[in-house]
C-alpha positions, 0 to 999 in steps of 0.5 A: 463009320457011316453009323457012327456019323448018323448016331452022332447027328442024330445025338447033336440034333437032340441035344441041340433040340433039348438046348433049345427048348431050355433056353426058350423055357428060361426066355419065357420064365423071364419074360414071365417074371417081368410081367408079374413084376410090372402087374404088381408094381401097376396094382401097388401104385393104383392103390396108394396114389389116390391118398397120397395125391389127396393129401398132397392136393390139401398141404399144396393147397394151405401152402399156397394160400400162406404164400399169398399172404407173405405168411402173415397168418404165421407169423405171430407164432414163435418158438417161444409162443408155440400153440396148437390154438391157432387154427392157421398153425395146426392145420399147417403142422397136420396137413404136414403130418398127413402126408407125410404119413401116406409117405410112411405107408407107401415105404413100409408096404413097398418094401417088396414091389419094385414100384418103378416098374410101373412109369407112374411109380418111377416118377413117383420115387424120383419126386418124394426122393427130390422131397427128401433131398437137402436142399428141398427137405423141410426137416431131415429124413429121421424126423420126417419119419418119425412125424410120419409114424406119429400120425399113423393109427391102425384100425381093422388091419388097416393104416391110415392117418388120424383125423384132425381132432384127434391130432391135436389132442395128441399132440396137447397130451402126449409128451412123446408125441411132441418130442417128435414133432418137434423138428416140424413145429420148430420150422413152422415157427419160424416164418418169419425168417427168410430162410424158413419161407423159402423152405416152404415154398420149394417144397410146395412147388416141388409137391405142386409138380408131383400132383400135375405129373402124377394127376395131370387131369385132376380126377382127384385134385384140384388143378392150381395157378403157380406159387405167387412170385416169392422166390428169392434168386438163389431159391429159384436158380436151385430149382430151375437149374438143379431140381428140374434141370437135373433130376425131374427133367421129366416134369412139363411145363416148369415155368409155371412152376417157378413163376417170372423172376422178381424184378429189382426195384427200379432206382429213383430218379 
């Protein structure tokens, strides 16, 4: 009976030992797992963030200065007088196209890396997914990616956005081209609608906040005061109580974003 004992402890102890050793190797594995799982997210994040940030930094850029200037520079533009001949216009119309195609790319090649894994790709997500939210979308999603695909090129296994010149010429020649494009060049016609401004202008201050959360030091874009005070209240409320009260809680600093309320003209005496 005391053998039996003994060979059942011994027993219990390997078994108990093997347990352990299981659990231990299924701990590390994970462990394992995760790590490889963050390095890759991190390596996906540093290799695509500088041209995306870059392309961001020149449409914040051309929108802000529009703003300044109420639009003005588009304003001559209709939908029934659309013309890649003015300089203002198709800057505009590329620097959207641009990118937007750093967007598609960044979908297309992170198809299989979990980016927010990495803290720069979560709020990365959390921000282009705001852009391609209703309320903050210039155009809807489809046709954000089909401009998107538009502007893309291949060259030696690489993609990238066409240059400028070539853009144009595209668009002038290809009737595919712009069937696509179409959506955006119809927004950006039509500034001189209320509606169609304030589209801009959130969309610019929510781009402007990407750039400063994800480049706060501006190693690779320009550091920039808020959007001129164009705002309409209703356009202001949805971003203060909405967008960064709701969903980019994480963003710093969002009154500089939005800028004083306008002031109601006072009435005369």
């Amino acid at each position: 009976m005391a053998a039996d004992v003994g060979w059942l402890g011994v027993f219990g102890a390997a078994l108990g030992g093997g347990l352990t050793v299981k659990l231990l190797d299924i701990l590390y594995q994970e462990i394992r797992y995760r790590s490889d799982r963050k390095r890759t997210a991190k390596k996906f994040v540093d290799e695509h963030l500088d041209p995306l940030l870059k392309a961001s930094d020149e449409l914040v850029g051309k929108l802000r200065s529009l703003a300044e200037q109420d639009f003005s520079g588009l304003r001559k533009i209709t939908p029934k007088n659309i013309t890649l001949e003015s300089a203002e216009f198709a800057s505009l119309l590329y620097l959207f196209a641009r990118f937007w195609a750093q967007v598609e790319i960044l979908r297309r090649q992170g198809l299989s890396v979990a980016m927010s894994e990495d803290p720069r790709g979560n709020k990365l997500q959390n921000l282009l997914s705001c852009l391609e939210s209703r309320r903050i979308r210039v155009v809807d999603r489809i046709a954000q990616r089909a401009v998107g695909e538009v502007m893309l090129r291949e060259q030696h296994g690489v993609q990238d956005s066409m240059p400028f010149i070539l853009f144009v010429k595209t668009y002038e020649t290809d009737e595919s081209a712009r069937h696509w494009l179409q959506p955006l060049v119809t927004v950006l016609s039509r500034v001189g609608h209320t509606r169609e401004r304030q589209l801009l202008l959130q969309y610019g201050i929510v781009l402007h906040a990407l750039i400063d959360t994800l480049d706060p030091k501006h190693l690779l874009t320009r550091s920039r005061p808020s959007f001129p005070g164009k705002l309409t209240k209703e356009s202001r409320q949805e971003l203060n109580y909405r967008v960064f009260g709701q969903y980019l809680t994480f963003v710093k600093d969002r009154e500089k974003y939005l800028g004083p309320p306008k002031r109601r003209p006072q009435a005369k005496k």
